[in-house]
C-alpha positions in Angstrom: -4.2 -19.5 -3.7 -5.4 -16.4 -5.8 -8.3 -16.5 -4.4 -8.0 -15.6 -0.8 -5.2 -13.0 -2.3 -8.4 -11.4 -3.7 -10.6 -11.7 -0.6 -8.3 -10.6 1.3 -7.5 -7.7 -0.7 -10.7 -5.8 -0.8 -12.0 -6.7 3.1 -12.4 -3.2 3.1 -16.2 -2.7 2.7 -17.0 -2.5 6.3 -16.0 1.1 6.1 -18.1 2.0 3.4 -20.8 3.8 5.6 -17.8 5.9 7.7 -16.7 6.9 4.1 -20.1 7.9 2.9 -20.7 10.0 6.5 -17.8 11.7 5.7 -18.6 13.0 2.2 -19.6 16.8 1.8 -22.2 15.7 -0.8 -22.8 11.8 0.0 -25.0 11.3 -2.3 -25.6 8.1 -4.4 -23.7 9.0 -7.1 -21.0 10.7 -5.2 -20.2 7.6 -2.7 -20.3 5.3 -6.1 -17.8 7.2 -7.4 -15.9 7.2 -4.2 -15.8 3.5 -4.4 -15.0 2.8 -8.0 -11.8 5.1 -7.6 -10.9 2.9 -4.5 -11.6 -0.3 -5.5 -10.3 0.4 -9.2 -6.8 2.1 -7.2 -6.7 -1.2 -5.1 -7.2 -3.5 -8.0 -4.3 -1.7 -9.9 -1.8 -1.9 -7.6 -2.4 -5.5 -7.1 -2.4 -6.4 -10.7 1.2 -4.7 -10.9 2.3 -6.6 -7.7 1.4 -9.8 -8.9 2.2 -9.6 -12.6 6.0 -8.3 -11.7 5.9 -10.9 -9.2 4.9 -13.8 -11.8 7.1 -12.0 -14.6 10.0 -12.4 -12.2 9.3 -15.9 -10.7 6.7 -17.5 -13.1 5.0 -20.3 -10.8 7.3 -20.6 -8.2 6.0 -16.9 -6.2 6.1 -17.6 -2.9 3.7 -15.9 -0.4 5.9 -13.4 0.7 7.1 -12.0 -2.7 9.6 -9.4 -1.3 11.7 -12.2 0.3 12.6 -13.9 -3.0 14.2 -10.4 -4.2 17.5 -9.6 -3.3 18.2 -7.0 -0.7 18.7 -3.7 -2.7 17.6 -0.1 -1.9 14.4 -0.5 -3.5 13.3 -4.1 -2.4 14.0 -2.0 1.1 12.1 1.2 0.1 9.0 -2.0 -0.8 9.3 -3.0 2.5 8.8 0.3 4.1 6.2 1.1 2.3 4.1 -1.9 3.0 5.0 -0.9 6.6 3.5 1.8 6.2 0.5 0.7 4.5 -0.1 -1.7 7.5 0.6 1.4 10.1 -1.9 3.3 8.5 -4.4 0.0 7.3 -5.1 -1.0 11.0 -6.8 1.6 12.4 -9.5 1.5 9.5 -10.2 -2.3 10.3 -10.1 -1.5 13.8 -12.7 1.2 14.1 -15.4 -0.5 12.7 -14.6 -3.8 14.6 -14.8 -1.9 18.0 -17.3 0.2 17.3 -19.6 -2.8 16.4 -18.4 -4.9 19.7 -19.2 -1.9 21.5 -23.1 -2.1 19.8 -23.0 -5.8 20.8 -22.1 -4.9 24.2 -24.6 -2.4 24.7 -27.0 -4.5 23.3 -26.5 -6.9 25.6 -26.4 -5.2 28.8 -29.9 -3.6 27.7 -31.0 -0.3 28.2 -30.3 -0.2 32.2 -26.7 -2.3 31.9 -23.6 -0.1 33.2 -21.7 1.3 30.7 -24.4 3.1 28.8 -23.0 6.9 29.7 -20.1 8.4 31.1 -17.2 6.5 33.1 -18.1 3.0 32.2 -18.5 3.9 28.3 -15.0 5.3 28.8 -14.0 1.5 30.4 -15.8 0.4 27.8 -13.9 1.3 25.3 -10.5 1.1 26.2 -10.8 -2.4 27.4 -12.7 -3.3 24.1 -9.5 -1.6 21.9 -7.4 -3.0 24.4 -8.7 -6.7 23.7 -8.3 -5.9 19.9 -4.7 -5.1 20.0 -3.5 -7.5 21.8 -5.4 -10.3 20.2 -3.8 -9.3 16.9 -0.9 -9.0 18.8 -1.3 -13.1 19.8 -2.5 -13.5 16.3 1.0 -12.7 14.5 3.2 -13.6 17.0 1.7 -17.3 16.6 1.7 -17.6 13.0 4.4 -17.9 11.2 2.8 -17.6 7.4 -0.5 -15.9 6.3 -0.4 -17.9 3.5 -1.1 -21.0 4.9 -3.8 -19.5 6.7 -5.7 -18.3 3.9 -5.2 -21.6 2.3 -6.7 -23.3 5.2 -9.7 -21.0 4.9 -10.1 -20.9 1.7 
């Protein structure tokens, strides 16, 4: 299991070139050390997750580590915050996912298909964000456990 925790902890690398557009100075350098900070930020708060996590539970940690603790202010203050995280999370996996449909789209109708300018780019793109949100929405209403998920991928 520790390994789809750690794929699925840095699937973040499709927003690499958004991040390096929107650097002042982007260069080289600049967006390496943009990424180290990130990636080094990510991997330390998922070290301290999982080694309070295996402090607390040894072997036994089940997938969702903030139902074994009991229900106390903080646990509760955890669980807002990772609410939070995910509010603020989907948009950045979303943005590049549409964007790219809408390239595969446009790619496909050709260079005389409808919605190349104007009204039907418009269409375009709500139904494309539209088809996003409510196939995550199917997603988690339908599973139950991400864990066995990622243990069937992986």
């Amino acid at each position: 299991m520790p390994l789809p925790v750690f794929v699925f902890s840095f699937t973040c690398h499709q927003n690499l070139f958004l991040v390096h557009n929107e650097l002042k100075d982007n260069s080289t350098k600049r967006t390496m050390m943009a990424v180290v900070r990130s990636v080094a930020s990510a991997l330390s708060v998922y070290l301290l997750i999982s080694i309070s996590g295996y402090h607390t539970f040894g072997p036994n940690v089940d997938e969702d580590i903030l139902l074994q603790y009991p229900s106390t202010l903080a646990i509760s203050i955890c669980r807002l915050a990772i609410s939070v995280l995910v509010l603020f999370s989907y948009p950045l996996q979303t943005a590049p996912c549409r964007q790219h449909l809408l390239h595969l789209i446009a790619y496909v109708a050709g260079p005389t298909g409808r919605g190349a300018r104007g009204r039907g780019q418009k269409w375009a793109y709500v139904c494309v964000t539209t088809g996003i949100l409510v196939g995550s929405l199917g997603v988690a209403l339908a599973v139950k456990s991400l864990g066995i998920i990622l243990a069937d991928v992986f």
